[in-house]
C-alpha positions as a Markdown table, in Angstrom:
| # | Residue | x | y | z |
|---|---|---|---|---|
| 1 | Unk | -22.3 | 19.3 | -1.7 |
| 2 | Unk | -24.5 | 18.1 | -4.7 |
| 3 | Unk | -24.8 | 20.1 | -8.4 |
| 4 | Unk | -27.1 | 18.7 | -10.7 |
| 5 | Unk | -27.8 | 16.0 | -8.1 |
| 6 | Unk | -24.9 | 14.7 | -8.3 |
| 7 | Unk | -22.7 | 14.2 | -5.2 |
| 8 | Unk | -19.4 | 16.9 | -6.2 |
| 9 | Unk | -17.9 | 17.2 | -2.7 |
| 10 | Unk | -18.3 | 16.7 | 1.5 |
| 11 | Unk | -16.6 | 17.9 | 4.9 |
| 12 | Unk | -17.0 | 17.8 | 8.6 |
| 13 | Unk | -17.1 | 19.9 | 10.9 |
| 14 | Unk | -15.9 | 18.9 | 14.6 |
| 15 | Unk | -15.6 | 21.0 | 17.9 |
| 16 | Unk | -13.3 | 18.5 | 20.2 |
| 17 | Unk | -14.1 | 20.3 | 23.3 |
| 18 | Unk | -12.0 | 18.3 | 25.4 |
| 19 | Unk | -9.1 | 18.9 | 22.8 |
| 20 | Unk | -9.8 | 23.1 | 22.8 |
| 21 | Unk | -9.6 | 22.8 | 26.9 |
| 22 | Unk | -6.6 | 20.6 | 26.8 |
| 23 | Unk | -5.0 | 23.3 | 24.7 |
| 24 | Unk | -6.6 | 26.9 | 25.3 |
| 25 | Unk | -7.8 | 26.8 | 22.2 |
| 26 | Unk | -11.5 | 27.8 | 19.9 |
| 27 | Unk | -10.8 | 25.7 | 17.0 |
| 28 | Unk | -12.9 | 24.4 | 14.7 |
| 29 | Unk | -11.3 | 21.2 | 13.3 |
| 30 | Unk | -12.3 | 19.9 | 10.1 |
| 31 | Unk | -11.9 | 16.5 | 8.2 |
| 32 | Unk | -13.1 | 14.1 | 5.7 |
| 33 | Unk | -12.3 | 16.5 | 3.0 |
| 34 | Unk | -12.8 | 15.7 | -0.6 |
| 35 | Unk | -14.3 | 17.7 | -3.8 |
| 36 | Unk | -14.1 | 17.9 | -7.4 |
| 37 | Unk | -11.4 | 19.9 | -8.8 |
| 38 | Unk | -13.5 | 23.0 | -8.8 |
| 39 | Unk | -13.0 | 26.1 | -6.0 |
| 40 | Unk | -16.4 | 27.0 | -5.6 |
| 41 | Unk | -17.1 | 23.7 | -4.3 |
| 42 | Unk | -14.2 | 23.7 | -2.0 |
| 43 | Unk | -14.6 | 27.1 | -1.0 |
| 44 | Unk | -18.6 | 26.9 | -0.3 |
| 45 | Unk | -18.0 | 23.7 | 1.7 |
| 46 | Unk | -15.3 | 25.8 | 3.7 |
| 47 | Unk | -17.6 | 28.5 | 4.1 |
| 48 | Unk | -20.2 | 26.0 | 5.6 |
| 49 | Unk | -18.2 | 24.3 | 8.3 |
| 50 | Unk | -16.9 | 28.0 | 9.2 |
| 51 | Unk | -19.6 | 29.8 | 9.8 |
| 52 | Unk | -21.1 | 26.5 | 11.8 |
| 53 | Unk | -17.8 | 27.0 | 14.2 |
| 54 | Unk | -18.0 | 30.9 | 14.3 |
| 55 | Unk | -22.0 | 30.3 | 15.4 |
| 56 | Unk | -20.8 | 27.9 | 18.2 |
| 57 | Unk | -17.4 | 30.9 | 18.9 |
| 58 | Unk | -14.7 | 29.3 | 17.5 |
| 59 | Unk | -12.0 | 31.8 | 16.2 |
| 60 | Unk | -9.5 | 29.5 | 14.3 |
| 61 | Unk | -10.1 | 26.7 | 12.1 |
| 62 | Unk | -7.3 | 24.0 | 11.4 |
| 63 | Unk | -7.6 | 20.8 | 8.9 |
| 64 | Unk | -7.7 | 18.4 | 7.6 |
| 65 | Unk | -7.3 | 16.5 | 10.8 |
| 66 | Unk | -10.0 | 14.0 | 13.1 |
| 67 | Unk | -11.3 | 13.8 | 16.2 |
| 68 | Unk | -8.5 | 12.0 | 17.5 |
| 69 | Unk | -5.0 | 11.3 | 16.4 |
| 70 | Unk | -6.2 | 8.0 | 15.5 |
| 71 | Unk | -8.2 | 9.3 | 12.6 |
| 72 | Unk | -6.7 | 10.3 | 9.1 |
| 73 | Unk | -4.8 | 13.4 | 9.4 |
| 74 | Unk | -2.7 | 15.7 | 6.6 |
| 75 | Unk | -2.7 | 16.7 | 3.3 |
| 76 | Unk | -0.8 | 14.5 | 1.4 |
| 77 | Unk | 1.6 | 17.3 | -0.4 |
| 78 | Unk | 4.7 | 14.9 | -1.5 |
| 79 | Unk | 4.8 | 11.6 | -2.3 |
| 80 | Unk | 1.7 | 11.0 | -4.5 |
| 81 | Unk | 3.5 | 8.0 | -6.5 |
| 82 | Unk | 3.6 | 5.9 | -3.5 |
| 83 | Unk | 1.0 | 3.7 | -1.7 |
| 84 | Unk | -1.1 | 5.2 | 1.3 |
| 85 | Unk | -1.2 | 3.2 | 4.3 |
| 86 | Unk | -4.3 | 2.1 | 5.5 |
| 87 | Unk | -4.0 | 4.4 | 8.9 |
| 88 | Unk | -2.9 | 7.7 | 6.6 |
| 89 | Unk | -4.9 | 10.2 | 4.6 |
| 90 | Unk | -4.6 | 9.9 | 0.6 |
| 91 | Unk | -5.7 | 12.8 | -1.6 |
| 92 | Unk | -5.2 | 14.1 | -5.4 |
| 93 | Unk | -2.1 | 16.5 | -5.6 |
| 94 | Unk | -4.9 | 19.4 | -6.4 |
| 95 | Unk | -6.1 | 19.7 | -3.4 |
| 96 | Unk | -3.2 | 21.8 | -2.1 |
| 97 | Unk | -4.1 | 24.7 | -4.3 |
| 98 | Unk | -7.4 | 24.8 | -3.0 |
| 99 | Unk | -6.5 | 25.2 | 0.7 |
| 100 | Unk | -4.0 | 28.0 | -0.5 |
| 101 | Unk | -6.3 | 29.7 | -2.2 |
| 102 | Unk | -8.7 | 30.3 | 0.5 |
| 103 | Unk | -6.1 | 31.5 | 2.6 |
| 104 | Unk | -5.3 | 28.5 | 4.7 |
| 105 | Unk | -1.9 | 28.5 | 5.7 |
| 106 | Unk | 1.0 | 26.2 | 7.0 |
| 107 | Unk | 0.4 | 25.0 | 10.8 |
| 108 | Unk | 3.0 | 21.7 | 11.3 |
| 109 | Unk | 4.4 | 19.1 | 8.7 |
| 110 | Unk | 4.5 | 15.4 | 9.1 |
| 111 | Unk | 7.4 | 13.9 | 7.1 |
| 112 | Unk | 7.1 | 9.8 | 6.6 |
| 113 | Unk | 9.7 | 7.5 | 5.8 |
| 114 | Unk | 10.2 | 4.2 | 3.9 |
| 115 | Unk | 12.9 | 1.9 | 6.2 |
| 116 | Unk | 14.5 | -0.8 | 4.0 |
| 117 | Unk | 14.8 | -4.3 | 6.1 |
| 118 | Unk | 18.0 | -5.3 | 6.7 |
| 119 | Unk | 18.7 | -9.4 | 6.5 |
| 120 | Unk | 19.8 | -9.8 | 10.6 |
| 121 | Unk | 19.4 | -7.9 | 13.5 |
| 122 | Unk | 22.0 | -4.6 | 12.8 |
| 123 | Unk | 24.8 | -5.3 | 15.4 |
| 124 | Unk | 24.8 | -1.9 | 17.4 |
| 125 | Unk | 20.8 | -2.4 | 17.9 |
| 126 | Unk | 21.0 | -5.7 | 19.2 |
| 127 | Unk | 23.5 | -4.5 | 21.8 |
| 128 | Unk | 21.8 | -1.4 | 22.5 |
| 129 | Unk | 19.0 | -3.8 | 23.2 |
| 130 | Unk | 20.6 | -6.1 | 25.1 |
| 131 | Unk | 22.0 | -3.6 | 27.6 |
| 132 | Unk | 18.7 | -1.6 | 27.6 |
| 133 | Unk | 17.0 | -5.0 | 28.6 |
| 134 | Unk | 19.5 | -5.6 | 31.6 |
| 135 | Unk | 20.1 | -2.2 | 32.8 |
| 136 | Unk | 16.4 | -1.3 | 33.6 |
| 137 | Unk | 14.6 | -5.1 | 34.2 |
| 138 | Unk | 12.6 | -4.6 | 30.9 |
| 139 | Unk | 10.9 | -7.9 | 29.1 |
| 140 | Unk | 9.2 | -8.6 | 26.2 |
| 141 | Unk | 5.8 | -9.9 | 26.3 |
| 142 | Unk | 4.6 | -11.2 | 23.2 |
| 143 | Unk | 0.7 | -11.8 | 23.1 |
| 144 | Unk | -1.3 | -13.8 | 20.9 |
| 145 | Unk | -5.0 | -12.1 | 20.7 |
| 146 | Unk | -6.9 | -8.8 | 22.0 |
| 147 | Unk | -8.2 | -10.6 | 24.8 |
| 148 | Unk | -5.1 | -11.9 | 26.1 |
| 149 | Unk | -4.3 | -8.1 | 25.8 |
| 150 | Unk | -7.3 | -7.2 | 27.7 |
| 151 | Unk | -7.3 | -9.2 | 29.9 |
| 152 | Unk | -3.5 | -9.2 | 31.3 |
| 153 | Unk | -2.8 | -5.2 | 30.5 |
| 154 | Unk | -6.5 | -3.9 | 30.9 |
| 155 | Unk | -6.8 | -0.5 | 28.7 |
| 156 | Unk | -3.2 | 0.6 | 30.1 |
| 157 | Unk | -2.0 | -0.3 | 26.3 |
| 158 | Unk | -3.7 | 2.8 | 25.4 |
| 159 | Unk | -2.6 | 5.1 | 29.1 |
| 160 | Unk | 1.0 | 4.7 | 27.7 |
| 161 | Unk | 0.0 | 6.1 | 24.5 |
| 162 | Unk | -1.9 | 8.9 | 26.1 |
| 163 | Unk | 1.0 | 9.6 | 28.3 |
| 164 | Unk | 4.0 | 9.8 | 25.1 |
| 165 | Unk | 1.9 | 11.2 | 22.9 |
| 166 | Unk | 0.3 | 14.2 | 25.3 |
| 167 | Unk | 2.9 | 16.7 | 24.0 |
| 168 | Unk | 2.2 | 16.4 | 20.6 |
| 169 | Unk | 0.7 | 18.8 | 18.4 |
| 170 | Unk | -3.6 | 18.7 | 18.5 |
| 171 | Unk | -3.2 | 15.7 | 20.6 |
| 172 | Unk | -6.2 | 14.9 | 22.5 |
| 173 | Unk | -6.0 | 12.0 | 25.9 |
| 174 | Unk | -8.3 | 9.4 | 24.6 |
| 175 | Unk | -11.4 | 8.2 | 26.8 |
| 176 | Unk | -12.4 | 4.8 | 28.5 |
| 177 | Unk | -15.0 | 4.8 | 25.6 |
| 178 | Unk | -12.8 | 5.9 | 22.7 |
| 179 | Unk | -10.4 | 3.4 | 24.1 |
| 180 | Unk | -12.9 | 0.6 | 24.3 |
| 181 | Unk | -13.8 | 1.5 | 20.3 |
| 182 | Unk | -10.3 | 1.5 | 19.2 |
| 183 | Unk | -9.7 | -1.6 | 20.5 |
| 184 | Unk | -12.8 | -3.1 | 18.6 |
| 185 | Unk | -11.7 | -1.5 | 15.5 |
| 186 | Unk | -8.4 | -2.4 | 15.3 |
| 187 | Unk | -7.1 | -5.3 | 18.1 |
| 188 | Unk | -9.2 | -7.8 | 15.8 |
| 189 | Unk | -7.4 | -6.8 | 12.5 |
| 190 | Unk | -3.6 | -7.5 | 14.0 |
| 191 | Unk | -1.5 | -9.9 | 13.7 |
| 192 | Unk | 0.3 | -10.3 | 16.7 |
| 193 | Unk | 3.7 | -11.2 | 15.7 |
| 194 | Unk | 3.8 | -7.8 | 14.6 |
| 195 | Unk | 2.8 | -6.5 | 18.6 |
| 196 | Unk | 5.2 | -5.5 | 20.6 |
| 197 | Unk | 5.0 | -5.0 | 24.5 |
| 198 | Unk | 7.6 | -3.6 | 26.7 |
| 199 | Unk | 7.0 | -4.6 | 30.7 |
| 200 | Unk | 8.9 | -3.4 | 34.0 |
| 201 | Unk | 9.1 | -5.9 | 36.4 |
| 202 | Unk | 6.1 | -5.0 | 37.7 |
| 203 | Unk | 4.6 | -6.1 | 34.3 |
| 204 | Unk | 3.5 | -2.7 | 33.9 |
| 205 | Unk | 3.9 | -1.6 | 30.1 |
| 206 | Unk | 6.3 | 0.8 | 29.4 |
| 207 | Unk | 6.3 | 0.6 | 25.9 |
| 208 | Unk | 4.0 | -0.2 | 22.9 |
| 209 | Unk | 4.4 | -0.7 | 18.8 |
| 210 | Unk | 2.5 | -2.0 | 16.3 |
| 211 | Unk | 2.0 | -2.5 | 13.0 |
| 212 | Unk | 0.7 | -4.6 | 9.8 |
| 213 | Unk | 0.8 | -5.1 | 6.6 |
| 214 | Unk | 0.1 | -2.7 | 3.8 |
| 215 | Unk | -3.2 | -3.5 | 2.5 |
| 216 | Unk | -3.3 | -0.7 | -0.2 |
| 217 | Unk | -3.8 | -3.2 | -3.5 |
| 218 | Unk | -6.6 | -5.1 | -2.0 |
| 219 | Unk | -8.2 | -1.5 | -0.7 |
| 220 | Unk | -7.7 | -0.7 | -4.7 |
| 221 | Unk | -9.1 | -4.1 | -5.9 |
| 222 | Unk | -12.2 | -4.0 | -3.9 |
| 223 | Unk | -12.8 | -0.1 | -4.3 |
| 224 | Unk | -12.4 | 0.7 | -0.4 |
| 225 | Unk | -15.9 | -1.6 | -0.1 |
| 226 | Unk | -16.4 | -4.5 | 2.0 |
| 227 | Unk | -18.8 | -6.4 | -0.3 |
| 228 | Unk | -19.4 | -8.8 | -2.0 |
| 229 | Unk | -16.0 | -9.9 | -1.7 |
| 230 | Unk | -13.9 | -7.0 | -0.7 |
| 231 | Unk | -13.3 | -8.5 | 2.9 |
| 232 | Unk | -11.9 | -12.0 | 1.6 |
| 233 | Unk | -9.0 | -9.9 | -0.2 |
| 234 | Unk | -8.5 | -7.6 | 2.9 |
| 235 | Unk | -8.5 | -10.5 | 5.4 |
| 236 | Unk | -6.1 | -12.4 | 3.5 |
| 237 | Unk | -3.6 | -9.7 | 2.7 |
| 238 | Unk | -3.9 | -9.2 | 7.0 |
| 239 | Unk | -3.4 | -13.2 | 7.5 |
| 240 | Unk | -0.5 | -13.4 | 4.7 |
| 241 | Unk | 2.3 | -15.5 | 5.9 |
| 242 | Unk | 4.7 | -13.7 | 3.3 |
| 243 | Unk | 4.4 | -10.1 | 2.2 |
| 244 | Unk | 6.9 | -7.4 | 1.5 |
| 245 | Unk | 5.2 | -4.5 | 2.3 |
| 246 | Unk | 4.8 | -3.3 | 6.0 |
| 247 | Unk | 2.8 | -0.5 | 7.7 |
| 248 | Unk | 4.0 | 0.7 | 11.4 |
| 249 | Unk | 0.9 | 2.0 | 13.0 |
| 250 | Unk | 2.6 | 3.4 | 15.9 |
| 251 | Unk | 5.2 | 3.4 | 18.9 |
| 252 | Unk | 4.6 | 4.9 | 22.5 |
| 253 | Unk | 7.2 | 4.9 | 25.1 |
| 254 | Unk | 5.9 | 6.2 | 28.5 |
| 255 | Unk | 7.8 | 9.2 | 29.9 |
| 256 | Unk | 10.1 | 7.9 | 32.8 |
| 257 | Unk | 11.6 | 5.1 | 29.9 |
| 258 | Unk | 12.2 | 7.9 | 27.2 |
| 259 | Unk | 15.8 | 8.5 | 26.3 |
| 260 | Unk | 16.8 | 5.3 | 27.7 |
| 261 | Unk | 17.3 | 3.3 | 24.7 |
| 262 | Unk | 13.6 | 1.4 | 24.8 |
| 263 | Unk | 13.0 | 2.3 | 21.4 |
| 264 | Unk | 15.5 | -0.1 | 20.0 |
| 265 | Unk | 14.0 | -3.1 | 21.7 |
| 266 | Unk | 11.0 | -2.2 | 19.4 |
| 267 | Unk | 12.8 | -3.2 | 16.3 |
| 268 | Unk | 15.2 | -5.6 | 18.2 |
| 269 | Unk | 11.7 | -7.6 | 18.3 |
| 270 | Unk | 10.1 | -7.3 | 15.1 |
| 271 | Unk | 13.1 | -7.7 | 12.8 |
| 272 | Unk | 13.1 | -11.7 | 13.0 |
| 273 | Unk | 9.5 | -11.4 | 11.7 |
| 274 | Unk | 9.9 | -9.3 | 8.6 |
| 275 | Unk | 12.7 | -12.2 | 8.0 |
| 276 | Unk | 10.1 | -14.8 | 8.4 |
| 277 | Unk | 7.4 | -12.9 | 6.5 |
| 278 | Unk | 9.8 | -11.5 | 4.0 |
| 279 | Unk | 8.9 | -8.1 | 4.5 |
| 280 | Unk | 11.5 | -6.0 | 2.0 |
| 281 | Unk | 10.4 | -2.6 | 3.6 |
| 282 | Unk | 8.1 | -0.6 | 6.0 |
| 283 | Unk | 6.6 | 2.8 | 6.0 |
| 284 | Unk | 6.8 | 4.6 | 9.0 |
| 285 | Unk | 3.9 | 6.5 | 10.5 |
| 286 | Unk | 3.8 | 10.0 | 10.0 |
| 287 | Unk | 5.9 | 11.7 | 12.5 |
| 288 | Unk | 6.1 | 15.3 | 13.2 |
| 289 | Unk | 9.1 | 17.6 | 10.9 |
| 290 | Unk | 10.4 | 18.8 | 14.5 |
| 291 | Unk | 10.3 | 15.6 | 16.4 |
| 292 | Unk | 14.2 | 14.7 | 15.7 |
| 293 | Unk | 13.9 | 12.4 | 18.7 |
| 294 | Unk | 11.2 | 9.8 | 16.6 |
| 295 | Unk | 12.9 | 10.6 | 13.2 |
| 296 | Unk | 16.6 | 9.3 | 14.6 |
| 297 | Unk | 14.6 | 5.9 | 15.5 |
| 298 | Unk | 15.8 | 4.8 | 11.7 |
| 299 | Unk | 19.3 | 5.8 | 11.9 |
| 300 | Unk | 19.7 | 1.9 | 12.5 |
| 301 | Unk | 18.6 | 1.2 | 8.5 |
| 302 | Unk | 18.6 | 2.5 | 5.5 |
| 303 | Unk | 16.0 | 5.0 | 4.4 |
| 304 | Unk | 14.6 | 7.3 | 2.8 |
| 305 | Unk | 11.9 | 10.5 | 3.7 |
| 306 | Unk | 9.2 | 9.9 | 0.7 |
| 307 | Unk | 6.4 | 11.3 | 1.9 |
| 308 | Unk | 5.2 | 14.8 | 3.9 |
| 309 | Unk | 1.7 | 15.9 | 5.1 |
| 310 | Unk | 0.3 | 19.2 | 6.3 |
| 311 | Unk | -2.1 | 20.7 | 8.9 |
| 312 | Unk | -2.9 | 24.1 | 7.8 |
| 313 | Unk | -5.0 | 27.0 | 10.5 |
| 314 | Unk | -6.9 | 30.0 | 9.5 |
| 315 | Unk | -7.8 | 32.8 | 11.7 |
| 316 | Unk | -11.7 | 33.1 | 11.3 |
């Protein structure tokens, strides 16, 4: 949206078809949200992206969210004084008002947490761990680089995510090629201390988690732009050998392992590594306000729930 040629807002407007199917759904998603702290710019760019979806008969539109669950999803709505990971949305606290006001409403919650590191393995984990890893023949295979990824595990890295994560809201199964571009986009940026795989004794993965660390000063220091030297500060914040701020991207456990204790074999892994970075505390990714299940994974540490997100719908 431009006034007096100047650039005062934007939006897009997706129809994930395989998503809608997947569901039973006509809904007209929409993302990449911003504006100027004015309602007839919000409003008219609403107005745009709905009658686009009513035109292609959608009846419900639901935002801000991406094509995937891999993109940026929820309004930010508490928790404005801390840093944004990389892999979450950020917006200005008036942008709630504006989806309220054009009678978007509440859909689901995300609620995040900030985990403080503890100084040794806690003791129950490390047995939990320990018995998990005997009971049901589980291993822990660290890797070293995307290929070595690719080339033992294939794409199944992303099956078991696709699998754990198929109940959850809006989630969509990704495809060979949206696996093949996430991997491009992200396996290069890791540092693989900070990877962990769970394998059966079939070396089949059973589990996944990853994460990194918070690059949200050097995304402020170089604007969000790569050049002329934005991508010297982001690739040394990601090749740090000491930082105290961590970012977990994600955990997937496949079905049949759920409830088993796997979870714990996550941080079992990765604790000795914020030791050796000197990591003081993580952010969790966003996790859904009903999913007790992923929210009692940091009943190991303390905690605290900083942050919450929202998805909103509107019948159109």
């Amino acid at each position: 949206a431009y006034r007096d040629s100047k650039i005062v807002g934007r939006i897009a407007g997706i129809i994930n078809n395989i998503a809608n199917e997947a569901w039973n759904k006509k809904r007209l998603r929409f993302g990449w949200f911003d504006f100027i702290d004015d309602v007839e710019v919000s409003h008219t760019l609403l107005d745009a992206v709905k009658a686009w979806g009513k035109e292609h008969g959608m009846t419900e539109m639901n935002g801000p969210v991406g094509f995937t669950d891999f993109d940026h999803q929820g309004l930010l709505i508490v928790g404005f004084e801390y840093d944004a990971p990389m892999a979450s949305l950020y917006n200005y606290p008036y942008y709630e008002k504006h989806y309220e006001a054009y009678g978007l409403q509440k859909e689901v919650d995300w609620i995040e947490n900030r985990v403080f590191i503890p100084k040794g393995v806690p003791e129950k984990m490390e047995r939990i761990a320990k018995i998990v890893i005997e009971k049901y023949n589980l291993k822990i295979a660290k890797v070293r680089s995307a290929k070595e990824v690719i080339s033992r595990f294939g794409y199944s890295f992303f099956d078991v995510i696709n699998e754990a994560y198929k109940p959850l809201y809006n989630f969509q199964p990704l495809t060979e090629r949206q696996k093949e571009y996430y991997c491009k986009m992200y396996f290069p940026l890791l540092n693989y201390d900070f990877v962990t795989i769970i394998v059966n004794e079939q070396d089949e993965i059973v589990g996944v988690g990853v994460g990194m660390p918070n690059i949200s000063e050097e995304l402020r220091r170089c604007r969000g732009r790569l050049l002329p030297l934005g991508w010297y500060w982001i690739l040394r914040a990601l090749r740090a050998k000491k930082f105290k701020h961590f970012d977990l991207l994600l955990i997937a456990v496949r079905p049949d392992y759920q409830n088993k204790g796997v979870n714990s074999l996550f941080f079992y892994d990765q604790i000795k590594y914020f030791i050796k970075y000197g990591v003081e505390y993580s952010e969790t990714s966003a996790m859904l306000e009903t999913n007790i299940k992923n929210q009692s994974n940091w009943d190991y540490f303390d905690n605290i729930q900083h942050k919450r997100r929202r998805a909103y719908i509107k019948q159109i």
